[in-house]
TORZAPA-929601 format. One record per residue: x, y, z of N, C-alpha, C in turn. Coordinates in pm, whole numbers, padded with zeros to 5 digits, always signed. Each point is the difference from the previous one (the first is absolute). Example, Ala and Ser with C-alpha at 12.3 -4.5 7.8 and 13.67 -1.06 7.14 Angstrom:
BEGIN
+01319-00569+00780-00089+00119+00000+00090+00120+00000
-00035+00105-00072+00082+00119+00006-00077+00109+00073
# end
This chain:
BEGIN
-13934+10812-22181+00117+00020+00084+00063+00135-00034
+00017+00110+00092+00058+00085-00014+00135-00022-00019
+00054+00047-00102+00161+00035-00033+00051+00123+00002
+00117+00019+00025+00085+00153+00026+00065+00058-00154
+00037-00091-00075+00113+00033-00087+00007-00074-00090
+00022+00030-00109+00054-00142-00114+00132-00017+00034
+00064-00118-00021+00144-00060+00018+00070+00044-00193
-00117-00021-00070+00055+00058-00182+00103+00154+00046
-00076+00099+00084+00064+00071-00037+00171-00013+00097
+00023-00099+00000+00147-00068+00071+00100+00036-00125
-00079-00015-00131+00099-00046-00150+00047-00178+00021
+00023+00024-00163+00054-00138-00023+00145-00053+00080
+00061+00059+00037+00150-00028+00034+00014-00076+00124
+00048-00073-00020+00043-00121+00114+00105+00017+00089
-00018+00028+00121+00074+00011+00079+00080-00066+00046
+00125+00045+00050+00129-00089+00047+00004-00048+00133
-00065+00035+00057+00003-00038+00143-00118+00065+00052
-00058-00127+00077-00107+00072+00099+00052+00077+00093
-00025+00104+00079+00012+00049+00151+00016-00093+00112
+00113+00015+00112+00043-00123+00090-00121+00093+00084
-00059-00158+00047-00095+00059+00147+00134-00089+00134
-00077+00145+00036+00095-00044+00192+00045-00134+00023
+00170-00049+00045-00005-00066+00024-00021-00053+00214
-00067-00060+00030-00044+00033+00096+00109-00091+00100
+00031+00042+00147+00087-00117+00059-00053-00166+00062
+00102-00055+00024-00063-00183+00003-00079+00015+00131
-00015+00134+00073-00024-00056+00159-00142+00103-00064
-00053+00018-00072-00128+00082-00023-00147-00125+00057
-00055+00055+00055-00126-00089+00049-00044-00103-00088
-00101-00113+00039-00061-00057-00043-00124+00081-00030
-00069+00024-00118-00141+00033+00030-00066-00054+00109
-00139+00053+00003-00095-00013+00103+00078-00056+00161
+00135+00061+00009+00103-00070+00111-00064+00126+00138
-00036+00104-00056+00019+00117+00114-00128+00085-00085
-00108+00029+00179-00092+00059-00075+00038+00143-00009
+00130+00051+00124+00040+00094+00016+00085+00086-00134
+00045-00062-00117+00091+00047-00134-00122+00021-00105
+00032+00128+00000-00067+00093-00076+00045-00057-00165
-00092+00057-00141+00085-00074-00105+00072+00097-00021
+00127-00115-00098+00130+00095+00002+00045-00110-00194
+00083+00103-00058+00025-00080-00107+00108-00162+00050
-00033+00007+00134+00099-00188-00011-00110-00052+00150
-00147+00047+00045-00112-00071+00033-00077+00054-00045
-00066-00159-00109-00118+00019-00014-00111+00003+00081
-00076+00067+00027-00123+00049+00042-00121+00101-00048
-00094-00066+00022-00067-00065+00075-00006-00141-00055
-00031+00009-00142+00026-00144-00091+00127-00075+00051
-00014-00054+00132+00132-00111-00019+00004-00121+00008
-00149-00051-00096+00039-00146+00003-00026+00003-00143
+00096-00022-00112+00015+00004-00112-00069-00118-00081
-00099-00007-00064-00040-00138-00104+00063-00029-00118
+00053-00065-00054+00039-00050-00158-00125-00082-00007
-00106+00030-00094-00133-00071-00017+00031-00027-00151
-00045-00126-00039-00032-00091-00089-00135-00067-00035
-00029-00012-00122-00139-00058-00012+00024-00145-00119
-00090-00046+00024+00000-00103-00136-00136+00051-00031
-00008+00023-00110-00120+00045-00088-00001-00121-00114
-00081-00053+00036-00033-00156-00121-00157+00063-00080
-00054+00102+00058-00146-00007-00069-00041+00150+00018
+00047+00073-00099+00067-00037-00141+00159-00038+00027
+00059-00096-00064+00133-00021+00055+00093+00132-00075
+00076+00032+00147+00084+00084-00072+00178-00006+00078
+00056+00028-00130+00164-00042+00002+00036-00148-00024
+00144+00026+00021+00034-00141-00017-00059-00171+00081
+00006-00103-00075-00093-00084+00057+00067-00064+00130
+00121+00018+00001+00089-00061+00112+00017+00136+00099
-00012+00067+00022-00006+00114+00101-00112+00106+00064
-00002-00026+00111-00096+00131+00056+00077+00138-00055
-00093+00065+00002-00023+00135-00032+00034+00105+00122
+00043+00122-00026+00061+00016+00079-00098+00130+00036
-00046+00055+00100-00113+00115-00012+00059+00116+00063
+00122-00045+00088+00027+00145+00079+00094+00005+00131
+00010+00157+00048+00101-00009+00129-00110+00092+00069
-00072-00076+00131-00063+00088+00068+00041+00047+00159
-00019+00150-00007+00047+00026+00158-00096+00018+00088
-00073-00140+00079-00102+00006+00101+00109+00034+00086
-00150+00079+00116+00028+00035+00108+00066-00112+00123
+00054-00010+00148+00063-00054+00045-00153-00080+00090
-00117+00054-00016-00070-00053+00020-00076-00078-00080
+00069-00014-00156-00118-00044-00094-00089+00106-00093
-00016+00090+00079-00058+00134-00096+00054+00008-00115
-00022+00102-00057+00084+00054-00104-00043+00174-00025
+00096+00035-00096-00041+00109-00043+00020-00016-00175
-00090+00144-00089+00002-00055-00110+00038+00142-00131
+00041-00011-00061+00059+00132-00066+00009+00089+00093
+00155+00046+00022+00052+00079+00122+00046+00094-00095
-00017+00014-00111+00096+00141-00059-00031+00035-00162
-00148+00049+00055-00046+00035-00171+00126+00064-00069
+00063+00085+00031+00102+00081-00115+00095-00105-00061
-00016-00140+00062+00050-00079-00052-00006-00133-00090
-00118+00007-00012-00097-00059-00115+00064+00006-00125
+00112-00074-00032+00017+00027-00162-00095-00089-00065
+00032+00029-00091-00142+00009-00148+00111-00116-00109
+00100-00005+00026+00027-00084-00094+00166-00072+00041
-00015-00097+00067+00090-00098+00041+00072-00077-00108
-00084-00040-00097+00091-00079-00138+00151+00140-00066
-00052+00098+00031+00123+00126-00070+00055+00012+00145
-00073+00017+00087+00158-00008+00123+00078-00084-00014
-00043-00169+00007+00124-00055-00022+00077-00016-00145
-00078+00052-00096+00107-00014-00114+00111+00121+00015
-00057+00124+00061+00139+00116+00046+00071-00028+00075
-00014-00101+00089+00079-00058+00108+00127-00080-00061
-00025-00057-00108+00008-00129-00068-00003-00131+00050
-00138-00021+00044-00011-00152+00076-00114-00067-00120
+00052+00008-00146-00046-00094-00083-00004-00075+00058
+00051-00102+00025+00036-00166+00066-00120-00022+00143
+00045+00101+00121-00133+00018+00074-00151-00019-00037
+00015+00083-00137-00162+00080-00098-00072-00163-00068
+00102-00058-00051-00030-00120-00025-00056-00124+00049
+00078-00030+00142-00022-00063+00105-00148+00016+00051
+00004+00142-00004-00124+00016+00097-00144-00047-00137
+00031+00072-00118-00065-00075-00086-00066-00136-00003
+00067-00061+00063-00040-00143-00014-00037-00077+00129
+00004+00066+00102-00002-00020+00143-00069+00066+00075
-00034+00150-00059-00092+00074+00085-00067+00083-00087
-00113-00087-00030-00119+00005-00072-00124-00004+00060
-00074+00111-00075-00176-00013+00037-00101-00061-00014
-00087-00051+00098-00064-00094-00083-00200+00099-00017
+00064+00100-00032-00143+00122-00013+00048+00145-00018
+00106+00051-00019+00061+00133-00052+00074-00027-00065
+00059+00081-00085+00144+00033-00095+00106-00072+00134
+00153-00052-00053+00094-00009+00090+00038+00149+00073
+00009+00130-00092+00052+00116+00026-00080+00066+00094
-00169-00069-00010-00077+00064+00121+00060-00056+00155
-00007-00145-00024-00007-00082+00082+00151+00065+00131
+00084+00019-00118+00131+00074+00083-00040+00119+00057
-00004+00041-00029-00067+00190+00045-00047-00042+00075
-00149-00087+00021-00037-00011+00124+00086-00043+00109
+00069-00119+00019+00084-00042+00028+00107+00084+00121
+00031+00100-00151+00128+00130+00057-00121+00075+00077
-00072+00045-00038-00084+00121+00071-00073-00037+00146
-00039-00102+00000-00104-00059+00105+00072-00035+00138
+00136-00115+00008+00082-00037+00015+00158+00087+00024
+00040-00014-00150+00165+00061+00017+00007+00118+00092
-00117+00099-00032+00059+00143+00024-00004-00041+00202
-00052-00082+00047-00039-00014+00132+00156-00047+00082
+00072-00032-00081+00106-00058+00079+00127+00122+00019
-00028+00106+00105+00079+00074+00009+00155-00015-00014
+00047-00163-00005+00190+00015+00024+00024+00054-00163
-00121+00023-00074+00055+00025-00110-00070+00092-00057
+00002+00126+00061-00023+00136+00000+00066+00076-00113
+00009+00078-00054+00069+00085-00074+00123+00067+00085
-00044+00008+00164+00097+00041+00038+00141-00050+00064
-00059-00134+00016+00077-00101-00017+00152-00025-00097
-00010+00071-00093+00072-00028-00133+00145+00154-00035
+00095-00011-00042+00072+00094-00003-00022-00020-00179
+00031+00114-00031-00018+00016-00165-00142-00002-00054
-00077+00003+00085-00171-00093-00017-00039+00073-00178
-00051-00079-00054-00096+00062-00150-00106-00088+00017
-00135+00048-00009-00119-00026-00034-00037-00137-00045
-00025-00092+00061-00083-00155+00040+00153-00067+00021
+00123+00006+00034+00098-00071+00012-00053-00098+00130
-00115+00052+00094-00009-00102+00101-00052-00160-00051
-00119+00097-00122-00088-00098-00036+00061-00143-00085
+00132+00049-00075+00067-00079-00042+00054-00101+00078
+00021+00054+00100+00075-00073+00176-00054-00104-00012
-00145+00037+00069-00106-00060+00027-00044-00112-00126
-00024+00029-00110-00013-00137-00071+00124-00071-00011
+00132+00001+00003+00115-00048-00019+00014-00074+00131
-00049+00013+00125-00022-00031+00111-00102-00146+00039
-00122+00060-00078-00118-00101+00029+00065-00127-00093
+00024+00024-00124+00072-00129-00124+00075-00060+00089
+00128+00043+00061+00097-00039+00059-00004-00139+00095
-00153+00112+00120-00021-00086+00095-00079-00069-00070
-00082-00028-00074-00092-00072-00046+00088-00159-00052
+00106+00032-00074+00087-00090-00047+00055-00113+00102
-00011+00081+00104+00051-00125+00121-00089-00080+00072
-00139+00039-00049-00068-00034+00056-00129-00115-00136
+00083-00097-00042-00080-00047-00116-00085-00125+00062
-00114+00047+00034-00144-00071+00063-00017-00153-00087
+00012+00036-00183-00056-00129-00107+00128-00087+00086
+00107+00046+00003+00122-00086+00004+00015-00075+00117
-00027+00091+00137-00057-00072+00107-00099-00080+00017
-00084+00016-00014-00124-00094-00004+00003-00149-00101
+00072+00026-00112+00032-00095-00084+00098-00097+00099
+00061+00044+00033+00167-00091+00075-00090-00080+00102
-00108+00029+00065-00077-00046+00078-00044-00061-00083
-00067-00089-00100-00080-00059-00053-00164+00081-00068
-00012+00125+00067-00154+00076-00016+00086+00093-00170
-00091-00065-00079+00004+00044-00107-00190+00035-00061
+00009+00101-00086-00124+00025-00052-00081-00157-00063
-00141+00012+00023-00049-00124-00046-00143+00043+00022
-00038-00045-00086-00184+00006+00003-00082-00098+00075
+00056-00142+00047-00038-00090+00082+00012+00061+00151
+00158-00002+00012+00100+00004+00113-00078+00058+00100
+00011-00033+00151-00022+00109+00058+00104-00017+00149
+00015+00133+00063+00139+00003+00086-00032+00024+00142
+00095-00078+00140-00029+00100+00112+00024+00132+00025
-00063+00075+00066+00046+00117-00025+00195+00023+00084
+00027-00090+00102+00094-00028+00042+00146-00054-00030
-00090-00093-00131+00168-00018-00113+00031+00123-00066
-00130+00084-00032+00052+00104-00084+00079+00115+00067
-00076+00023+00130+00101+00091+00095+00109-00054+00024
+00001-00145-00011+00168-00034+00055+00116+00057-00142
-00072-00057-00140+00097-00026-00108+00038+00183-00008
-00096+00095+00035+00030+00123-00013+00090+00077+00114
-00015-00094+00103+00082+00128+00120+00181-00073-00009
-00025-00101-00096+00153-00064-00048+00071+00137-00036
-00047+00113-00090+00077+00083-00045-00066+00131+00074
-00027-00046+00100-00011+00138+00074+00012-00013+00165
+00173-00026+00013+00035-00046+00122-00106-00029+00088
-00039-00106-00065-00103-00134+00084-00100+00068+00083
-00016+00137-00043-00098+00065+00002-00136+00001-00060
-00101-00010+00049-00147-00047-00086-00060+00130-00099
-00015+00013-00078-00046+00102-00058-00163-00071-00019
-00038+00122-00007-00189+00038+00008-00064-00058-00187
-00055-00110-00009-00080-00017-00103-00122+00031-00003
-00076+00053-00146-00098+00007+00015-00099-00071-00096
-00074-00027+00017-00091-00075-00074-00161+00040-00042
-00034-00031-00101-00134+00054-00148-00044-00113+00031
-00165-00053+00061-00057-00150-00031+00106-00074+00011
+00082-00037+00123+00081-00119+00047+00093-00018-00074
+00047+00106-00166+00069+00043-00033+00161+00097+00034
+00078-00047-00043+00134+00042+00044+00016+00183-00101
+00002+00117+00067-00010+00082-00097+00106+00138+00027
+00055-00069+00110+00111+00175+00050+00078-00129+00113
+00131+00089+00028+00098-00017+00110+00042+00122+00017
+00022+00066+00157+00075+00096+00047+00152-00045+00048
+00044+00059+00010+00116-00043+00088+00065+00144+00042
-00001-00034+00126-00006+00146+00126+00146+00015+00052
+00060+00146-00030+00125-00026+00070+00023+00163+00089
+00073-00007+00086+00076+00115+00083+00105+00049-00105
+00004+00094-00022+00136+00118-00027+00102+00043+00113
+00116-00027-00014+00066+00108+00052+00113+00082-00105
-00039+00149-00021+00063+00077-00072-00099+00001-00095
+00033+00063-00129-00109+00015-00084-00030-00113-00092
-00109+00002-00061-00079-00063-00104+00068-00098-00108
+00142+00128-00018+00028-00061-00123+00154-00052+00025
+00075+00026+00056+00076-00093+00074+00029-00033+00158
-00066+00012+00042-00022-00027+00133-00025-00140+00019
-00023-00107+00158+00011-00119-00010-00165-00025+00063
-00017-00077-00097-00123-00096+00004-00019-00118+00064
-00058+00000+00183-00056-00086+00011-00111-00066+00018
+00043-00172-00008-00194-00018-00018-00080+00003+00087
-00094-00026+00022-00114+00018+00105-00132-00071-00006
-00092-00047+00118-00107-00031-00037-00122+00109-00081
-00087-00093-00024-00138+00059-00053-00031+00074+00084
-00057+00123+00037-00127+00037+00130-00172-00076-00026
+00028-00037-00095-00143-00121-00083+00002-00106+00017
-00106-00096+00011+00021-00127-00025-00090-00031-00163
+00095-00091-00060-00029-00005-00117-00177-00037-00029
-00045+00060-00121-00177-00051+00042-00026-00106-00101
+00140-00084-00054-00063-00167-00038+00026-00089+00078
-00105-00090-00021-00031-00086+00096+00138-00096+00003
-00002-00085+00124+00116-00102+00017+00018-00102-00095
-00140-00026-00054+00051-00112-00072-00094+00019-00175
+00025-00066-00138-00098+00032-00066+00061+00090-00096
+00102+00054+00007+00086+00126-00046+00005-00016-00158
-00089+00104-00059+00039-00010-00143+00073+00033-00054
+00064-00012-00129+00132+00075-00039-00011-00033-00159
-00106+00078-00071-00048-00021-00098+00124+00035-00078
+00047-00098-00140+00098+00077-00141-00034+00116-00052
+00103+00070-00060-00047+00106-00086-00027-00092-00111
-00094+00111-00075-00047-00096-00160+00127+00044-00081
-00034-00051-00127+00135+00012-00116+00009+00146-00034
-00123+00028+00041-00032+00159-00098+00000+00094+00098
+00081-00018+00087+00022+00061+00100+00103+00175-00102
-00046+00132+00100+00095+00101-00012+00112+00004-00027
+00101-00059-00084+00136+00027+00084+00062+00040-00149
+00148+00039+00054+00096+00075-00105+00133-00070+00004
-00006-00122+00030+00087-00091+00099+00086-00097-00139
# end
């Protein structure tokens, strides 16, 4: 992966405040609302159907045993497309020292234990993450920002994905439904879309499934205004999920599962 810059040479010193990005007005579009709106820091485009993606990784299990894993914020296209690292000069090289200059210890931690790899370093796993992904979501441009210093978006952006990720707790849903991990068990695929679109205004989010295995959830939403405070709504899949209706596995993590928990 090409990178632009080290974030080390930032220095140790922790900053007092991030840079305010634009605040944008309440009547700003819905994404993918108008093919005619060019992007602007309060529409996203072309990415305007936003993912918060989650995985359960049981094999090798990784993170905590009561929670999916949290993998990311992606900006597909309004057709489903996507695009993918939009801004080599923005490739930082080291995300664990951005947010400690930021001072989002507490963030740094969280994500520690929640957004983990289950085949790179965590610090790769982010970079990719920021690079592949983040840099693609123009409402959060550099130019976007008054005061701007060097990865303040990227900080956005993970402080953003945690956030939404938090409202969106899949183990906790699915549990309240009765579908809990089990090595016997097996689920419709229809209770599980129901117990999940509970916390996503009764909206269905997209599962995916490994060997009739339960192994990712998307959950798809419209922006209006930017990324990072702008309003999030939900939306269908453009997919139909590819596990089957009935049969649904939902294997435990083992004891020796990854976690820092």
């Amino acid at each position: 992966m090409a990178r632009a810059f080290t974030l080390l040479a930032l220095g140790a010193a922790v900053k007092v405040a991030l840079a305010d990005i634009e605040t944008c007005p309440a009547s700003s579009l819905l994404s993918c609302s108008s093919d005619s709106s060019s992007a602007s820091c309060c529409y996203e485009s072309p990415g305007g159907l936003l993912l918060q993606t989650q995985f359960w990784d049981y094999d090798p299990s990784i993170g905590p045993s009561d929670s999916w894993g949290i993998h990311g914020l992606w900006p597909d296209n309004c057709d489903g497309s996507y695009q993918e690292s939009c801004d080599k000069s923005r490739e930082y090289d080291d995300i664990t020292t951005l947010l400690k200059n930021a001072g989002k210890t507490e963030l740094l931690e969280y994500m520690q234990t929640y957004w983990q790899s289950d085949d790179e370093s965590d610090e790769d796993f982010w970079e990719h993450e920021w690079a592949e992904h983040g840099t693609c979501i123009n409402t959060i441009d550099p130019s976007c920002y008054t005061d701007y210093e060097t990865g303040d978006e990227a900080v956005d952006f993970f402080q953003k994905v945690v956030d939404l990720f938090k409202t969106l707790d899949t183990y906790s849903a699915l549990e309240a439904a009765g579908i809990t991990p089990d090595n016997d068990a097996t689920y419709k695929l229809s209770e599980i879309q129901s117990a999940a679109a509970a916390i996503h205004s009764g909206i269905t989010p997209y599962f995916e499934c490994e060997d009739d295995a339960l192994s990712a959830v998307y959950y798809y939403f419209y922006i209006s205004g930017n990324a990072i405070n702008g309003n999030y709504t939900a939306t269908e899949s453009p997919d139909n999920s590819n596990c089957p209706s009935s049969g649904v596995k939902y294997p435990p993590k083992s004891s020796n599962s990854k976690s820092r928990k």
